[in-house]
KOLBA-415394 format. One record per residue (C-alpha): residue in three letters; y negated, z, x negated. Coordinates in steps of 0.05 Angstrom, whole numbers, plus 5000, padded with zeros to 4 digits. Last residue first. Example, Ala and Ser with C-alpha at 12.3 -4.5 7.8 and 13.67 -1.06 7.14 Angstrom:
SER502151434727ALA509051564754
***
This chain:
UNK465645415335UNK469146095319UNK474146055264UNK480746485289UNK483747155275UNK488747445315UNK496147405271UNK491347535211UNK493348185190UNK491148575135UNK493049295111UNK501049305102UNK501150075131UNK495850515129UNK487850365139UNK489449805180UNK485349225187UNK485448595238UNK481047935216UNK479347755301UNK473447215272UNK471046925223UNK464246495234UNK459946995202UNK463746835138UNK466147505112UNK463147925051UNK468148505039UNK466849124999UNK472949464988UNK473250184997UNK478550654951UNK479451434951UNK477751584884UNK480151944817UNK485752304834UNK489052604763UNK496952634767UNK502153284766UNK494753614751UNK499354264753UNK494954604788UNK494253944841UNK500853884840UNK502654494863UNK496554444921UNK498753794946UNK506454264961UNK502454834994UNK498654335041UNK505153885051UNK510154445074UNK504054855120UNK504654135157UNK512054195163UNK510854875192UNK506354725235UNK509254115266UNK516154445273UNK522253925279UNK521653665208UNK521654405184UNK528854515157UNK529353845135UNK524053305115UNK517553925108UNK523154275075UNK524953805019UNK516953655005UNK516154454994UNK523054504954UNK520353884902UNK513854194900UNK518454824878UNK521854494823UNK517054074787UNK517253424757UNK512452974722UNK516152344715UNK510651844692UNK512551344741UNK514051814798UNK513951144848UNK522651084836UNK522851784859UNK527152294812UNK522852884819UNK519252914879UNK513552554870UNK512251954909UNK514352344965UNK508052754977UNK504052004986UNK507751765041UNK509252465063UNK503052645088UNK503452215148UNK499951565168UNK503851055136UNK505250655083UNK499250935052UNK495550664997UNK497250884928UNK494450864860UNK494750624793UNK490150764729UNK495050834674UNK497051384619UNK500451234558UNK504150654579UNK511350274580UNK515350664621UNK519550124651UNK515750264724UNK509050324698UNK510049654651UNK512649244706UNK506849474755UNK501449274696UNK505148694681UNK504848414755UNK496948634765UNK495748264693UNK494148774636UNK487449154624UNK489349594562UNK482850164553UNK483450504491UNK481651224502UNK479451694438UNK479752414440UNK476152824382UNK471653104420UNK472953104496UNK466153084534UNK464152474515UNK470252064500UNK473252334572UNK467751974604UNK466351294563UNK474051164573UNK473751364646UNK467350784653UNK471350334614UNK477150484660UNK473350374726UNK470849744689UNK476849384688UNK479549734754UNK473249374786UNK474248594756UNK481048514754UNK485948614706UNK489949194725UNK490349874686UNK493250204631UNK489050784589UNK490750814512UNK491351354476UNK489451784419UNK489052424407UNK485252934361UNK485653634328UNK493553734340UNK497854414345UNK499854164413UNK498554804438UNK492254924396UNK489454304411UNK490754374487UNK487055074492UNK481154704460UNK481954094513UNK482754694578UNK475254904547UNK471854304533UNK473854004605UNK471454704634UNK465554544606UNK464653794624UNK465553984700UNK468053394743UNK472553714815UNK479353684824UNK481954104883UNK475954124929UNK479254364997UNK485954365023UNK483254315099UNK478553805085UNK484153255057UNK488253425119UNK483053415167UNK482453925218UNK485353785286UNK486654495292UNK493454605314UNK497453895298UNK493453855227UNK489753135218UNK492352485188UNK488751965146UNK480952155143UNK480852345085UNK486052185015UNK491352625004UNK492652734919UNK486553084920UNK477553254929UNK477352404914UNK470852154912UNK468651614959UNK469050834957UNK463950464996UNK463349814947UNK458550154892UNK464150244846UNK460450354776UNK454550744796UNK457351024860UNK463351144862UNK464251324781UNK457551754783UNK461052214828UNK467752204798UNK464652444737UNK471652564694UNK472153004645UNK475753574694UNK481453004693UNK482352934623UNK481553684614UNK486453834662UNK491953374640UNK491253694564UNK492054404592UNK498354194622UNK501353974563UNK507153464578UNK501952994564UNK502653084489UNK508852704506UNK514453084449UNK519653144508UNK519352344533UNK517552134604UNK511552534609UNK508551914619UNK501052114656UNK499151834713UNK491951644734UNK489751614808UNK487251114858UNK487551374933UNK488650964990UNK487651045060UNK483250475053UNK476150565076UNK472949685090UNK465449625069UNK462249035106UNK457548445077UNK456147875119UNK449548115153UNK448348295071UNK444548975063UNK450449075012UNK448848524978UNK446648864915UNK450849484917UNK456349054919UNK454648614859UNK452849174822UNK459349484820UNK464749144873UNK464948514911UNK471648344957UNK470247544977UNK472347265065UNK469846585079UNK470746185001UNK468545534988UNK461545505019UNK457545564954UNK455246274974UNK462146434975UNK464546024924UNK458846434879UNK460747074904UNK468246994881UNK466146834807UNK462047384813UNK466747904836UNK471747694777UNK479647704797UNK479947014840UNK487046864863UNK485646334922UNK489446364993UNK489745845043UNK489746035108UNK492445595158UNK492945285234UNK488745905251UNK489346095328UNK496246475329UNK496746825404UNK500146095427UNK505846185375UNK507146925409UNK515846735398UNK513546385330UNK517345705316UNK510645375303UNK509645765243UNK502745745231UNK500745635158UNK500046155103UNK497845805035UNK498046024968UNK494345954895UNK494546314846UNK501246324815UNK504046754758UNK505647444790UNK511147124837UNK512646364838UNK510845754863UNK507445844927UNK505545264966UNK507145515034UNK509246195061UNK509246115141UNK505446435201UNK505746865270UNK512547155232UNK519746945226UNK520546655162UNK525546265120UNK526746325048UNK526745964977UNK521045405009UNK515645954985UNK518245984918UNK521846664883UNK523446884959UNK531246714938UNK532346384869UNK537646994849UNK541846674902UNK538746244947UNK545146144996UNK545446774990UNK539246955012UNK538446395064UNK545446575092UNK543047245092UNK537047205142UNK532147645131UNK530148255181UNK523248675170UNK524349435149UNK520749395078UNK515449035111UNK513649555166UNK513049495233UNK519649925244UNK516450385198UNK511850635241UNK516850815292UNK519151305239UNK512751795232UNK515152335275UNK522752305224UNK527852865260UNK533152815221UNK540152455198UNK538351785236UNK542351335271UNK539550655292UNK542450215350UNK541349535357UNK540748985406UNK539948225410UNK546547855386UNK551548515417UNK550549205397UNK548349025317UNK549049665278UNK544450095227UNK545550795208UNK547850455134UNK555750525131UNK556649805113UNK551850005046UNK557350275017UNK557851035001UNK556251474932UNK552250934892UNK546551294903UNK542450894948UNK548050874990UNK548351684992UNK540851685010UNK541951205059UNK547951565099UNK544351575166UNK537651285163UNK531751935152UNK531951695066UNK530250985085UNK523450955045UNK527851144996UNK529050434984UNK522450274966UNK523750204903UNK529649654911UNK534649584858UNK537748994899UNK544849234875UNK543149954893UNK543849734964UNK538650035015UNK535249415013UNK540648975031UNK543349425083UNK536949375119UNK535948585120UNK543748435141UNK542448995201UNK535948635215UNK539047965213UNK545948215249UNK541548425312UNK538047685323UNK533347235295UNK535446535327UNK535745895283UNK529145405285UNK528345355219UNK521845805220UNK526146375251UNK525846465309UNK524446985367UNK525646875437UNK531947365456UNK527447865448UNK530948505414UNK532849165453UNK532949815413UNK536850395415UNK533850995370UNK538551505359UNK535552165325UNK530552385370UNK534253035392UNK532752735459UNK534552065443UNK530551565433UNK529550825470UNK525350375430UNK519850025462UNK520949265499UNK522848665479UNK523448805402UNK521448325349UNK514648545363UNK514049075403UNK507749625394UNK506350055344UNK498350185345UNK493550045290UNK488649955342UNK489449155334UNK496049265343UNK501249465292UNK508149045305UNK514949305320UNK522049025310UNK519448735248UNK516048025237UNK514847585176UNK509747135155UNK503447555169UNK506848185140UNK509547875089UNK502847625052UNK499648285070UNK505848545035UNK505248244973UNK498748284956UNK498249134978UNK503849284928UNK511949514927UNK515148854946UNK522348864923UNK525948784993UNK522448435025UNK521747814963UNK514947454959UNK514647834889UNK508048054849UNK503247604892UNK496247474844UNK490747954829UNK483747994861UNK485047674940UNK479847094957UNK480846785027UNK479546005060UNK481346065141UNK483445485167UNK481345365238UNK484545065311UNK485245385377UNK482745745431UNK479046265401UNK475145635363UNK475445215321UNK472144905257UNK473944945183UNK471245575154UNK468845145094UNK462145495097UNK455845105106UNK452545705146UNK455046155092UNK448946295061UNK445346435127UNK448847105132UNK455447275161UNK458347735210UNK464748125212UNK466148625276UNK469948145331UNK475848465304UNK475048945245UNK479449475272UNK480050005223UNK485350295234UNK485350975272UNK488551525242UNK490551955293UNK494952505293UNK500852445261UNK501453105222UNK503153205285UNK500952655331UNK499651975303UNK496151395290UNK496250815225UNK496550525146UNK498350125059
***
């Protein structure tokens, strides 16, 4: 997932692609439904892999919270600059000078799409349900800087004692236990958002499992869906109880599961489809397209090893390095990728956050640290024999179904085969759902996932890691990237330097230890109906937002 800062906050700017997609004469017939910035449209878009959950608190993946973020609504909002601003709340937080109380007013205007008010004891409801080991929410930790959240988390206080309270039917006042820079940027996202809890309970285990199993508060509506990871076809609609109704344009978008780039390209071309991701061949060959644009995530895609069990050859750090000095990341952007995706030089992907002192780069400033070279592949894969005491392995290589991370892992197969004798990869494309079911139970070898950032700090992706975290699916561990990340939250969260000194030496450990293998910072390449207009982007955070777009006439 995306965003701006100062520190290790210093600006990312999202992508704003506003105003900024064309079209060619292909799409002239498109079924972009007529309107205009003033009103009207429906908006016809292709996503690759179907909605794992339509639940806030369970949704871990870039599907599933675009979809929330256009139908719900947090106390803050990212602009069209990928800027915080107030959304559920009137006005900005007030902090306090330590910055650890954050008092916030809420509009006294907002709905939700039955009509009922969305007030204080929705977001406290919302937060406490998360936190709650019950729910068995991953991104739970999320809420580590919220006084007493960790111990909630942990079964060691109730979730009543979250840092959350209502002060009165439209304000709140958050506690934290630390200084967090990057905290206003959660308040606009998902995982923060308010739900109602006599929908939830009333729901029971049924609740977000079908679009009419909750309520909404956002510039639009879940419609038609009929259940996570299985259906494949969606509709947002405007929510006419929306405080900024008259900002909405589209009267719907109706969304279409479609996992093979030519498949897509065709209902573009044919008019069915306004807004298509292309990768490989496809997007190299339309990238001089009017209509084609290549969107940088803040993303990077990586393969993770399960060292879950003692006798995992993958415990062998010699073995992790050969796999991932096999691997032509080069050639893998551009011959197989071709959508505007770049190499990955680390965990940290470019162009996300920049250092307080210097302005340098993150990703720059800790250098090349994985790199392709086939003969120091050969030579960390003969030290790996003789430590496992083995003269071949096999395995197989996990990944999602659709079209690109298909053949991203035939290409890593073809790869590590050639310059690792005696290694053979079997690559297991599974269903976007399964695939995230599967990491998170265990079940895999190694598997082709990745990250985008929830938001634009370091510790989104340094996090993931620490020994113990629900996102560590393989569970490498290591003691003193565990201290580094602990001390850029604690005794350092108040000094920029310092806490940025935390993240470079802790991306470092893991890149020696090849704790996971980056592969590539992801692009996708769009092609957008020249009639769509206003599509918002940000690089961190829940990526697309459609509260501004509109069909031009």
């Amino acid at each position: 997932m995306k965003k701006k800062f100062t520190f290790g906050l210093v600006a990312v700017c999202g992508l704003v692609l506003a105003g900024c997609y064309g079209g060619s004469s292909a799409t002239s017939s498109s079924s972009a439904k007529s309107g205009s910035a003033d009103g009207g449209g429906v908006f016809n878009l292709v996503v690759p892999q179907e909605m794992p959950t339509a639940d806030l608190s369970v949704a871990t993946d870039t599907i599933s919270f675009t979809a929330l973020n256009n139908v719900y609504e947090g106390i803050y909002r990212l602009d069209e600059d990928s800027k915080p601003q107030p959304a559920g709340a009137s006005e900005l937080a007030e902090v306090s000078e330590d910055g650890l109380t954050y008092k916030i007013k809420l509009r006294e205007d907002a709905k939700w799409s039955n009509g009922d008010p969305v007030t204080a004891a929705d977001y406290v409801y919302g937060w406490q349900r998360t936190v709650d080991p019950a729910t068995a929410s991953e991104y739970a930790y999320l809420y580590a800087p919220v006084e007493n959240a960790e111990d909630i988390t942990a079964g060691k206080k109730d979730k009543s004692e979250l840092g959350i309270k209502a002060v009165g039917d439209y304000e709140l006042e958050i506690k934290l236990t630390k200084q967090t820079p990057y905290f206003q940027y959660l308040l606009a996202f998902p995982s923060f958002f308010p739900q109602k809890q006599s929908v939830v309970e009333e729901n029971g285990d049924a609740y977000a499992s079908a679009s009419d199993k909750a309520v909404y508060n956002g510039p639009f509506t879940l419609e038609d869906f009929d259940g996570p990871g299985t259906d494949t076809e969606w509709t947002y609609k405007k929510n006419d109880h929306y405080w900024d109704k008259d900002t909405v344009k589209l009267s719907e978008i109706k969304v279409s599961v479609v996992k093979e780039s030519s498949t897509a390209l065709n209902l573009f071309k044919d008019g069915q489809a306004d807004d298509v991701i292309l990768s490989g061949e496809l997007a190299q060959q339309n990238a001089n397209d009017p209509a084609y644009t290549s969107v940088k995530e803040a993303r990077t895609s990586y393969i993770e090893f399960n060292q879950r069990e003692k006798n995992s050859p993958f415990n062998n750090v010699n073995l992790r390095k050969a796999i991932s000095y096999s691997i032509d990341r080069e050639a893998l952007v551009k011959q197989v990728l071709g959508d505007g995706s770049v190499v990955s030089t680390g965990l940290i992907p470019s162009d996300m956050v920049k250092s307080p002192t210097t302005n340098e780069d993150f990703a720059k400033e800790a250098g090349k640290l994985v790199s392709y070279d086939k003969d120091k592949a050969k030579e960390y894969w003969e030290k790996a024999k003789k430590e496992l005491g083995v003269d071949s392995l096999e395995f197989d290589l996990m990944a999602s179904d659709d079209d690109s991370s298909k053949k991203v892992i035939e290409y890593v197969q073809n790869s590590i085969q050639e310059n690792l004798d005696g290694v053979t990869v079997k690559p297991t494309p599974v269903p976007f759902s399964v695939r995230l079911d599967r990491s998170t139970s265990g079940d895999f070898d190694a598997v082709l996932g990745g990250w985008a950032a929830d938001y634009a700090d370091p510790s989104s992706f340094t996090d993931l890691f620490v020994t113990g975290n629900s996102y560590n699916r393989g569970r490498w561990s290591n003691a003193e990237y565990d201290e580094a990340v602990k001390a850029a939250s604690s005794t350092d969260a108040g000094d920029e330097q310092a806490r940025w000194d935390d993240f470079q030496k802790a991306i470092k450990i893991i890149s020696d230890d090849m704790g996971v293998v980056p592969v590539y910072q992801k692009a996708e390449g769009h092609l957008v109906n020249e009639k769509i207009k206003g599509i918002v982007h940000h690089a961190a955070g829940a990526s697309w937002d459609y509260k501004w777009t509109y069909v031009e006439e």
